[in-house]
mmJSON file of the N, C-alpha and C atoms, coordinates in Angstrom:
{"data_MODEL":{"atom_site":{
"group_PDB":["ATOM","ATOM","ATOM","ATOM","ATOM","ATOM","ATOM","ATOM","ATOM","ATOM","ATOM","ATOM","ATOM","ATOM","ATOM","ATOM","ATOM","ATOM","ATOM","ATOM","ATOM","ATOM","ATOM","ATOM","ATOM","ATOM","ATOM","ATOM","ATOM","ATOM","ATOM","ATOM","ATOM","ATOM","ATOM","ATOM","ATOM","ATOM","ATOM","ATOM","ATOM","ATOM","ATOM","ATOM","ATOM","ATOM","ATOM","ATOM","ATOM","ATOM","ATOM","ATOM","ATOM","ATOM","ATOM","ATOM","ATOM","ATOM","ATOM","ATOM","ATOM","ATOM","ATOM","ATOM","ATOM","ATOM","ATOM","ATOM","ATOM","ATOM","ATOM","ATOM","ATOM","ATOM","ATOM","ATOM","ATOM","ATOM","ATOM","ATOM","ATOM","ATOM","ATOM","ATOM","ATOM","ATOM","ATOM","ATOM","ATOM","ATOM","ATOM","ATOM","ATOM","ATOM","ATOM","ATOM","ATOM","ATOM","ATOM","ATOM","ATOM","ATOM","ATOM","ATOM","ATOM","ATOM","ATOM","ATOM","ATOM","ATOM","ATOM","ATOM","ATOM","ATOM","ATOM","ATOM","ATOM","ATOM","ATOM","ATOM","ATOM","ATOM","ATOM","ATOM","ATOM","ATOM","ATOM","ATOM","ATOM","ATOM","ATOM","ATOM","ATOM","ATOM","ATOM","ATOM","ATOM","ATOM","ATOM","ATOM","ATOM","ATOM","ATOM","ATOM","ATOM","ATOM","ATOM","ATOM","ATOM","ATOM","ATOM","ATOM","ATOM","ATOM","ATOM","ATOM","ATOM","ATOM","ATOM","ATOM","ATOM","ATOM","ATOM","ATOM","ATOM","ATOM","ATOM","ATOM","ATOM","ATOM","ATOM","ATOM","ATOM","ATOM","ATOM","ATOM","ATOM","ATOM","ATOM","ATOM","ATOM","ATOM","ATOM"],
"id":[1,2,3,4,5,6,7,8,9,10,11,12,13,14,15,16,17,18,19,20,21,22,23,24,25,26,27,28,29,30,31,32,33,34,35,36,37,38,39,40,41,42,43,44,45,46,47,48,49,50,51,52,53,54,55,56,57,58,59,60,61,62,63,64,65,66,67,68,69,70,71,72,73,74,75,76,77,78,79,80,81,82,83,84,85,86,87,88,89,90,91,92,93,94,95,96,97,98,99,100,101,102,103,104,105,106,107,108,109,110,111,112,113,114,115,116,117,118,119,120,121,122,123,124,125,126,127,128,129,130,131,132,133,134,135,136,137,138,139,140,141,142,143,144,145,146,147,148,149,150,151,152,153,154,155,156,157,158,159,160,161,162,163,164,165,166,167,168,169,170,171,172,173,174,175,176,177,178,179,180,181,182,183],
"type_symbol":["N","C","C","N","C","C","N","C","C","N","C","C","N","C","C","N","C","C","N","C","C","N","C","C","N","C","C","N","C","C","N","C","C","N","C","C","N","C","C","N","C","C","N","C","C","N","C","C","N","C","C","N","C","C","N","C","C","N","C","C","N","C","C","N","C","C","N","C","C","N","C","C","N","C","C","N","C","C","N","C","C","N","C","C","N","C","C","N","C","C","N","C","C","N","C","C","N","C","C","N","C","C","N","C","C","N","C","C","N","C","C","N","C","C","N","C","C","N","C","C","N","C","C","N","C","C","N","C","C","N","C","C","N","C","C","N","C","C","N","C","C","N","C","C","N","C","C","N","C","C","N","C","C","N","C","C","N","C","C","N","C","C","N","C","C","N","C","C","N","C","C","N","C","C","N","C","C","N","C","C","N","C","C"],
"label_atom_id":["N","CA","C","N","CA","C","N","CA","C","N","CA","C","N","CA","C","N","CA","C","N","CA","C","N","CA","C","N","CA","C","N","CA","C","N","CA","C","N","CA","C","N","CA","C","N","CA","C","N","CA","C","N","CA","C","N","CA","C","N","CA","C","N","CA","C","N","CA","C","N","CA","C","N","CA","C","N","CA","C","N","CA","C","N","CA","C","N","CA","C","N","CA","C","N","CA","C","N","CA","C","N","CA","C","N","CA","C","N","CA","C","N","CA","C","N","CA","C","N","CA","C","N","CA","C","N","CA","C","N","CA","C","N","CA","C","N","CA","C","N","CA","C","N","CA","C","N","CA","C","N","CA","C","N","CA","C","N","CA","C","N","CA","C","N","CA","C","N","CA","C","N","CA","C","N","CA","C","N","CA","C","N","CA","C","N","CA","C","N","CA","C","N","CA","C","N","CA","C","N","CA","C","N","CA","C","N","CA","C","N","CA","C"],
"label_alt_id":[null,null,null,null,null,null,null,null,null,null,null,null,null,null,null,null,null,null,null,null,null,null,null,null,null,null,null,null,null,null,null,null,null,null,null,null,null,null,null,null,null,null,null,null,null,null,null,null,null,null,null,null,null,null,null,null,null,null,null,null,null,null,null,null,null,null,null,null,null,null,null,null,null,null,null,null,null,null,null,null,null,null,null,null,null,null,null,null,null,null,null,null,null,null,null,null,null,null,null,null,null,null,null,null,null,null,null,null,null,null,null,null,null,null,null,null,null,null,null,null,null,null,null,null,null,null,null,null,null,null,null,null,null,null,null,null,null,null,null,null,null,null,null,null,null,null,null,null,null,null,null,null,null,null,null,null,null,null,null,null,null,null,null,null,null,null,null,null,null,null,null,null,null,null,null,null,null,null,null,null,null,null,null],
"label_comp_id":["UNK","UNK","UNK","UNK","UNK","UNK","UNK","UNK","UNK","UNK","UNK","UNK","UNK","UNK","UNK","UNK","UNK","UNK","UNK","UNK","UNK","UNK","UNK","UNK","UNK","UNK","UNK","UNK","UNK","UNK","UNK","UNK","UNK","UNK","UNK","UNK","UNK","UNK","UNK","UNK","UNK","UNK","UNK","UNK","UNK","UNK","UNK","UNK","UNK","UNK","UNK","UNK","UNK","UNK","UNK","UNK","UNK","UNK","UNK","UNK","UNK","UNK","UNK","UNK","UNK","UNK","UNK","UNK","UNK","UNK","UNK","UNK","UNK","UNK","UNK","UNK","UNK","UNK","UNK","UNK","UNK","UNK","UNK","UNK","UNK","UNK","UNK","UNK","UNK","UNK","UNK","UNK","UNK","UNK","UNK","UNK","UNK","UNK","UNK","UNK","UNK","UNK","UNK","UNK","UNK","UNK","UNK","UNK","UNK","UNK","UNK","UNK","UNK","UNK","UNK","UNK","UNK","UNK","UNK","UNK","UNK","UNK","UNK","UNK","UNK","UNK","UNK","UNK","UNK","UNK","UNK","UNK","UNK","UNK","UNK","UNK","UNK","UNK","UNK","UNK","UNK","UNK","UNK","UNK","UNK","UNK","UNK","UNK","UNK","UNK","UNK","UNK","UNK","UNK","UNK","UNK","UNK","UNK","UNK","UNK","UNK","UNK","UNK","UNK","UNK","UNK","UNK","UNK","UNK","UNK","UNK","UNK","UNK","UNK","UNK","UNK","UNK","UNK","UNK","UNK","UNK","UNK","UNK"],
"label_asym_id":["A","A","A","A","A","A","A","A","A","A","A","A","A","A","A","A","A","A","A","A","A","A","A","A","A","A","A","A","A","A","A","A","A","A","A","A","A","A","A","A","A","A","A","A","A","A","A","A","A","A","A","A","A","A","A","A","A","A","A","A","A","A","A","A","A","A","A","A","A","A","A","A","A","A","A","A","A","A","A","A","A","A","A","A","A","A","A","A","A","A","A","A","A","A","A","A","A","A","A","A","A","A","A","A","A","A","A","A","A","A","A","A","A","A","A","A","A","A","A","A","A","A","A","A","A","A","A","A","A","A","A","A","A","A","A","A","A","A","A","A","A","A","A","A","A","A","A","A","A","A","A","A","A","A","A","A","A","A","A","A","A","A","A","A","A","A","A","A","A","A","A","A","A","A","A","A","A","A","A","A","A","A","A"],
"label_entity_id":["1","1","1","1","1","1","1","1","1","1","1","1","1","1","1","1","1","1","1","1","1","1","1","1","1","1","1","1","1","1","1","1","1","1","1","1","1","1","1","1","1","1","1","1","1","1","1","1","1","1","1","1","1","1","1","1","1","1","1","1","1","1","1","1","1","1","1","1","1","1","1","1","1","1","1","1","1","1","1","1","1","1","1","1","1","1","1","1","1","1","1","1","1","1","1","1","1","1","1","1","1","1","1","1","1","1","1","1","1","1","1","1","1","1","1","1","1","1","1","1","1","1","1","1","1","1","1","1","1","1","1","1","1","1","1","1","1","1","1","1","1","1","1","1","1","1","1","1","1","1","1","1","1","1","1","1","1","1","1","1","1","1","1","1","1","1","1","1","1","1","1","1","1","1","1","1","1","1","1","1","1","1","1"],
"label_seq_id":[1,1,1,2,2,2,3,3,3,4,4,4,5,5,5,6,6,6,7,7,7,8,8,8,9,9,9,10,10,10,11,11,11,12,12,12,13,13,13,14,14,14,15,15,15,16,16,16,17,17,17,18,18,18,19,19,19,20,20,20,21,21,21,22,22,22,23,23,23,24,24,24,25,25,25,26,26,26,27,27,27,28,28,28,29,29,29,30,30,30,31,31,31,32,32,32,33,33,33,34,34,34,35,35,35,36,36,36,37,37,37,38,38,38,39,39,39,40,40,40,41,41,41,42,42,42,43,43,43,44,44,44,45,45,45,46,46,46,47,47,47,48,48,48,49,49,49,50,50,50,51,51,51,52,52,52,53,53,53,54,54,54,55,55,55,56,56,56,57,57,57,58,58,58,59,59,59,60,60,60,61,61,61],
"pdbx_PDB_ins_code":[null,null,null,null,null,null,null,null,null,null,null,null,null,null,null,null,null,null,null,null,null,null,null,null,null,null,null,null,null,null,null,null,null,null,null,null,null,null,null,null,null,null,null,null,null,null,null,null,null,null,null,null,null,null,null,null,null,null,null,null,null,null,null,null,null,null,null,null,null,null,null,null,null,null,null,null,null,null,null,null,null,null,null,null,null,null,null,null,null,null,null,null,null,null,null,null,null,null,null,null,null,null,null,null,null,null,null,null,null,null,null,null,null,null,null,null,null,null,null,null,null,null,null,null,null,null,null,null,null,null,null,null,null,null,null,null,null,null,null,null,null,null,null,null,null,null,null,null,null,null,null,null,null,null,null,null,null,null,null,null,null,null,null,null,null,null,null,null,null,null,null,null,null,null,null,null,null,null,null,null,null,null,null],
"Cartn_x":[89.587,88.166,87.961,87.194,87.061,85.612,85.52,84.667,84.393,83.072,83.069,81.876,81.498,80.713,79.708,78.072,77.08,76.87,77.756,78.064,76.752,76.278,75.685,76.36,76.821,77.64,76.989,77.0,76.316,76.953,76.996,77.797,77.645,78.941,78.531,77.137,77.217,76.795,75.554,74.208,73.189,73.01,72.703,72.449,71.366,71.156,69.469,68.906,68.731,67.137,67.004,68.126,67.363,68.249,68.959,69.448,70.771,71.311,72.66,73.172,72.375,73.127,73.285,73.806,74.75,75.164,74.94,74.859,76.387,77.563,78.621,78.345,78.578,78.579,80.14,81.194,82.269,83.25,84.306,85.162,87.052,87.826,88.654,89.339,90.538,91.148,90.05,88.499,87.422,86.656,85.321,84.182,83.329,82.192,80.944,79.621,79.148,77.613,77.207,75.897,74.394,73.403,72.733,72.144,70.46,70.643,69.482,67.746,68.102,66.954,66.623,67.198,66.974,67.47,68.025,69.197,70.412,70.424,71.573,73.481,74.081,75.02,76.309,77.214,78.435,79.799,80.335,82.5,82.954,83.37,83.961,85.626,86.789,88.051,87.933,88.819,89.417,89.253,90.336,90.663,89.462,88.873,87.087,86.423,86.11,84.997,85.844,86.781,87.188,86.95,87.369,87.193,85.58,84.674,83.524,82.041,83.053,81.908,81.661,80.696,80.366,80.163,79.392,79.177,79.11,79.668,79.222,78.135,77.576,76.458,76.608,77.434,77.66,76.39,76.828,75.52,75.746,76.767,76.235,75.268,74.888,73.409,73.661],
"Cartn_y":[105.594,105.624,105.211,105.979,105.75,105.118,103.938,102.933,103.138,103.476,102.626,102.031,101.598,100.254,101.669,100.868,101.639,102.368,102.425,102.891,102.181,102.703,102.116,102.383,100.732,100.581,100.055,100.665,100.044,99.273,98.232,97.387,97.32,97.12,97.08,95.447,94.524,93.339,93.401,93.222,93.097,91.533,91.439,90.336,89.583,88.431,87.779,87.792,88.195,89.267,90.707,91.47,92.271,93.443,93.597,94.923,94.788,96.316,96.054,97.133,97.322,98.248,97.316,97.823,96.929,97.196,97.03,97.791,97.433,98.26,97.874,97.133,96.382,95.662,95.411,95.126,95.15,95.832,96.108,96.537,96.144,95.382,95.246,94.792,93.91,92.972,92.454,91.8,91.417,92.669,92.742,93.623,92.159,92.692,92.033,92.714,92.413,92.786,92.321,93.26,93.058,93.122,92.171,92.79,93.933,94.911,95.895,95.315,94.167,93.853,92.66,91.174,90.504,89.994,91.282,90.956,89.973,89.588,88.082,88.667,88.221,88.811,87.681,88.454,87.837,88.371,87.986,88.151,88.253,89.575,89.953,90.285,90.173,90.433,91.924,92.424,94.26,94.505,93.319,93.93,93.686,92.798,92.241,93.214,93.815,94.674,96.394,96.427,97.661,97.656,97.115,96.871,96.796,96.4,96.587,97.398,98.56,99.612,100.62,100.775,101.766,103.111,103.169,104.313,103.85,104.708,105.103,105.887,105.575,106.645,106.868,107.692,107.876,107.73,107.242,107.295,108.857,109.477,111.093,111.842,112.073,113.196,114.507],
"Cartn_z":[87.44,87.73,89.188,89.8,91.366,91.901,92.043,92.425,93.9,94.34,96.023,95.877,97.395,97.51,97.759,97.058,97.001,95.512,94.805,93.52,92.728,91.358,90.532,89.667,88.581,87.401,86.151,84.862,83.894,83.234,82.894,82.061,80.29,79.979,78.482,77.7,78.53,78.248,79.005,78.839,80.148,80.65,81.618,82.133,81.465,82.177,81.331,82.042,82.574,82.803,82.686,81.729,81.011,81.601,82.785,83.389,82.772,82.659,82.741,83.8,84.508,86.098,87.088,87.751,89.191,90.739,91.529,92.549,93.483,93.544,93.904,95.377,96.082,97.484,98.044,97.77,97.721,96.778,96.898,96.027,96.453,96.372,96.48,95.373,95.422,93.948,93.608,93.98,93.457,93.864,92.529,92.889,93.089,94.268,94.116,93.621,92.482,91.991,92.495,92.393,92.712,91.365,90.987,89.811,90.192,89.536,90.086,89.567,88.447,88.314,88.853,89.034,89.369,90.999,91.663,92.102,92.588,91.239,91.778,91.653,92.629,93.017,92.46,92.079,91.539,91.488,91.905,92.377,90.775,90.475,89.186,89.661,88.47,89.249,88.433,89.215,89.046,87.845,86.817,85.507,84.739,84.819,83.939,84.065,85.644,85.216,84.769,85.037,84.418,82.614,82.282,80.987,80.443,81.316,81.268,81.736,82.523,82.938,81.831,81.58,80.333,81.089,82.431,83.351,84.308,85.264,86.874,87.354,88.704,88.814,90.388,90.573,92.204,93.341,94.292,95.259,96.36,96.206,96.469,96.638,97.696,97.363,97.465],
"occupancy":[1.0,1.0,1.0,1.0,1.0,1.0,1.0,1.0,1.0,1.0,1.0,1.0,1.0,1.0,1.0,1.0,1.0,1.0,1.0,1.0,1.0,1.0,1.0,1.0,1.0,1.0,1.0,1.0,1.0,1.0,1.0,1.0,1.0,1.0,1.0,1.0,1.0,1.0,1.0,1.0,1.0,1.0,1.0,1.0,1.0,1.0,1.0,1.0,1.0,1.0,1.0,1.0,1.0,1.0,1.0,1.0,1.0,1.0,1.0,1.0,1.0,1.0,1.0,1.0,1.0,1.0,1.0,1.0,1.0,1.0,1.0,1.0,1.0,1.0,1.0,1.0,1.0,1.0,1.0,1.0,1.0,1.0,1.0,1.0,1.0,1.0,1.0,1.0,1.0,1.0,1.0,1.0,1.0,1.0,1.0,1.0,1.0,1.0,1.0,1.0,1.0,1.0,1.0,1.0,1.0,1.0,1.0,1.0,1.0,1.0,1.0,1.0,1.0,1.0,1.0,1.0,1.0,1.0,1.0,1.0,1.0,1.0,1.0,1.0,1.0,1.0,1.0,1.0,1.0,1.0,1.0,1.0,1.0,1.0,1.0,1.0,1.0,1.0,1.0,1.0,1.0,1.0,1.0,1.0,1.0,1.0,1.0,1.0,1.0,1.0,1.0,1.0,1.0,1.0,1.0,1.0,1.0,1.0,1.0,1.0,1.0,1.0,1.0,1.0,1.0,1.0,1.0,1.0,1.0,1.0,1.0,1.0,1.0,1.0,1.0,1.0,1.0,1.0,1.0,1.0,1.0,1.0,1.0],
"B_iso_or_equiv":[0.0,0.0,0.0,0.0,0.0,0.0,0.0,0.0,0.0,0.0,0.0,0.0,0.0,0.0,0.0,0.0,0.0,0.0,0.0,0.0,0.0,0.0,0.0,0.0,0.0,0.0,0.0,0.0,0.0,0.0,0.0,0.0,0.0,0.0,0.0,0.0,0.0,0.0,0.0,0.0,0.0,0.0,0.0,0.0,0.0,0.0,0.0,0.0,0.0,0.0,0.0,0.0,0.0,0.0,0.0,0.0,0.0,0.0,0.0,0.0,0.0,0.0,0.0,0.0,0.0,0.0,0.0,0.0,0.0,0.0,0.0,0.0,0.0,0.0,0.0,0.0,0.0,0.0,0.0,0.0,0.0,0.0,0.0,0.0,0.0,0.0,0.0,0.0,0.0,0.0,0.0,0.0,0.0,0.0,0.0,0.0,0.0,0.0,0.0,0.0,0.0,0.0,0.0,0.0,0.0,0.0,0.0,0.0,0.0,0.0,0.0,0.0,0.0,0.0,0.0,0.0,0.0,0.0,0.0,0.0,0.0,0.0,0.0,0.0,0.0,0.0,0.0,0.0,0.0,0.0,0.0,0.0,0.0,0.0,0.0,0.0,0.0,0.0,0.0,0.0,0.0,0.0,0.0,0.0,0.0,0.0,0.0,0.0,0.0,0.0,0.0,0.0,0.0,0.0,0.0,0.0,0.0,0.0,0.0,0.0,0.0,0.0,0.0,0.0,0.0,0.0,0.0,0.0,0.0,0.0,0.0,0.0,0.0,0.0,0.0,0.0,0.0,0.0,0.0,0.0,0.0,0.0,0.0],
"pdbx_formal_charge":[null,null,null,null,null,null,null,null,null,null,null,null,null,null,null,null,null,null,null,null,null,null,null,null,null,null,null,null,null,null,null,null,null,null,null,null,null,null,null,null,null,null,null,null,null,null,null,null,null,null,null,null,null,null,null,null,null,null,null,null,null,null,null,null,null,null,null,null,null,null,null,null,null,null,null,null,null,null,null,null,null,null,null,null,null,null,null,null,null,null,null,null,null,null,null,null,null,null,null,null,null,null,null,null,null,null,null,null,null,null,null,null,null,null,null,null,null,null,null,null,null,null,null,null,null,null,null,null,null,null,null,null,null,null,null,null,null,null,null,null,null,null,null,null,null,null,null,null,null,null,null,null,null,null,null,null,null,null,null,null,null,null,null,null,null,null,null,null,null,null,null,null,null,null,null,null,null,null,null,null,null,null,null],
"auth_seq_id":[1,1,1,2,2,2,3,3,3,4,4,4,5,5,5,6,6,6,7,7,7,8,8,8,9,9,9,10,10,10,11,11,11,12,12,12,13,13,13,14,14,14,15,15,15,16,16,16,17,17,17,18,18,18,19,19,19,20,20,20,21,21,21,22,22,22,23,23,23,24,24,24,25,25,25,26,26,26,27,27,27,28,28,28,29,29,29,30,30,30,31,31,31,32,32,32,33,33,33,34,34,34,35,35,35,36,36,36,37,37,37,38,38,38,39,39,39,40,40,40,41,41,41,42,42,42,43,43,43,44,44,44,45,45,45,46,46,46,47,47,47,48,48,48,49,49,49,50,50,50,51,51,51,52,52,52,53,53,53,54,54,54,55,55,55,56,56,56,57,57,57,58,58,58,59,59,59,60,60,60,61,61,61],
"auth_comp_id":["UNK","UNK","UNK","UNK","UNK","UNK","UNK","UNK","UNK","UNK","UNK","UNK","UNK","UNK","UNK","UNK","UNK","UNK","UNK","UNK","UNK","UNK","UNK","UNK","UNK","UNK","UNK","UNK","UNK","UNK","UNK","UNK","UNK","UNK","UNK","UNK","UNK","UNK","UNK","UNK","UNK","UNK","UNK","UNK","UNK","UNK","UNK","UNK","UNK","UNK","UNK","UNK","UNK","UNK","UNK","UNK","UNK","UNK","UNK","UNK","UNK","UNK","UNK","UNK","UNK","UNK","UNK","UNK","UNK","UNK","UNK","UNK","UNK","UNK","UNK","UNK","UNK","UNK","UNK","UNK","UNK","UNK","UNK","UNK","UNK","UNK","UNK","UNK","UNK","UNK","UNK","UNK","UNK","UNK","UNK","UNK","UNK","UNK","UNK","UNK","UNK","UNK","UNK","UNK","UNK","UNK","UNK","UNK","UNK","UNK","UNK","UNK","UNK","UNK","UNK","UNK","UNK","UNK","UNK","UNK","UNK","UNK","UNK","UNK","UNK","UNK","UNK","UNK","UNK","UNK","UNK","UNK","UNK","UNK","UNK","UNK","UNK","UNK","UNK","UNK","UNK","UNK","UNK","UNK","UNK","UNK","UNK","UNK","UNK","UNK","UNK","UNK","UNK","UNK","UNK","UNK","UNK","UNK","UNK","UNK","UNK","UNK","UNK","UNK","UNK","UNK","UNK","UNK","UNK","UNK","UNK","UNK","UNK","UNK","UNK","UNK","UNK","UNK","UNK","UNK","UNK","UNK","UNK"],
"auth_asym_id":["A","A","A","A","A","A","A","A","A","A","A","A","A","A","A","A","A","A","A","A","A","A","A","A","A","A","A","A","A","A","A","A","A","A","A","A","A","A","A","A","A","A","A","A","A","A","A","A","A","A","A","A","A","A","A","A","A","A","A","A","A","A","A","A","A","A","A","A","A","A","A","A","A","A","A","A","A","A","A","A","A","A","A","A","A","A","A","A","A","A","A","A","A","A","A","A","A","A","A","A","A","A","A","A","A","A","A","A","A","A","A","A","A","A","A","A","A","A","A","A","A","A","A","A","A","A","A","A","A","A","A","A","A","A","A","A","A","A","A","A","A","A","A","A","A","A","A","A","A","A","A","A","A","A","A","A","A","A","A","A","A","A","A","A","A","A","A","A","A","A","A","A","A","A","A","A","A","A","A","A","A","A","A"],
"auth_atom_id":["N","CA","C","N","CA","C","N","CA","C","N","CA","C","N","CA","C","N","CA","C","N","CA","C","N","CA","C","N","CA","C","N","CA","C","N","CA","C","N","CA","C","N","CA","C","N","CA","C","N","CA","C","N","CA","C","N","CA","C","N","CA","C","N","CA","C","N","CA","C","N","CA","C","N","CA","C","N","CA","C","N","CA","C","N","CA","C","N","CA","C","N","CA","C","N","CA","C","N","CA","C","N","CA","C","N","CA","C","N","CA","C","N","CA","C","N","CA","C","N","CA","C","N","CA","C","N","CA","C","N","CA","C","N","CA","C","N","CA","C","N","CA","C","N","CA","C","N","CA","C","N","CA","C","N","CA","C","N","CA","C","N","CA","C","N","CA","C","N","CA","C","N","CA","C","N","CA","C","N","CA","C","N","CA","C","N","CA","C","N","CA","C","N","CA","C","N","CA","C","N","CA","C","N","CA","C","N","CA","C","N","CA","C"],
"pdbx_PDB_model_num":[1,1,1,1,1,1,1,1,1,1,1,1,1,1,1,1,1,1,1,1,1,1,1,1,1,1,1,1,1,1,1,1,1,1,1,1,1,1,1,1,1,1,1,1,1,1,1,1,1,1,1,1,1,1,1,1,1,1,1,1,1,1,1,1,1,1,1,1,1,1,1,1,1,1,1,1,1,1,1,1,1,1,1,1,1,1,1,1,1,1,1,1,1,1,1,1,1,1,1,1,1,1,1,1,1,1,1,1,1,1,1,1,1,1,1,1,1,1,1,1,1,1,1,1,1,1,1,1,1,1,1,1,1,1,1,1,1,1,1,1,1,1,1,1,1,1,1,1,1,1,1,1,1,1,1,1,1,1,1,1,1,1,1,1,1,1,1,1,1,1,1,1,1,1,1,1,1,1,1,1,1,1,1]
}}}
């Protein structure tokens, strides 16, 4: 699965406040979220969020 920064990711779990999309900001051995609703941002490792993207939503136009 091919991740870049700018990406929108849905997660299987939503946050508490209600979103479960994510706005990629980094991507290396750590991803950094963005949350799209509240936007509070958080350092996930490689294998956590792989296991936890339900979808991608390319930022492509």
């Amino acid at each position: 699965m091919e991740i870049k920064v700018g990406d929108i990711v849905t997660l299987k779990k939503q946050h508490p406040c209600g979103s479960k999309d994510w706005k990629v900001i980094r991507v290396g051995m750590d991803f950094r979220l963005k949350c799209m609703g509240c936007e509070h941002m958080i350092m996930v490792s490689r294998n956590k969020i792989m296991k936890s993207i339900k979808a991608v939503k390319s930022n492509e136009d």
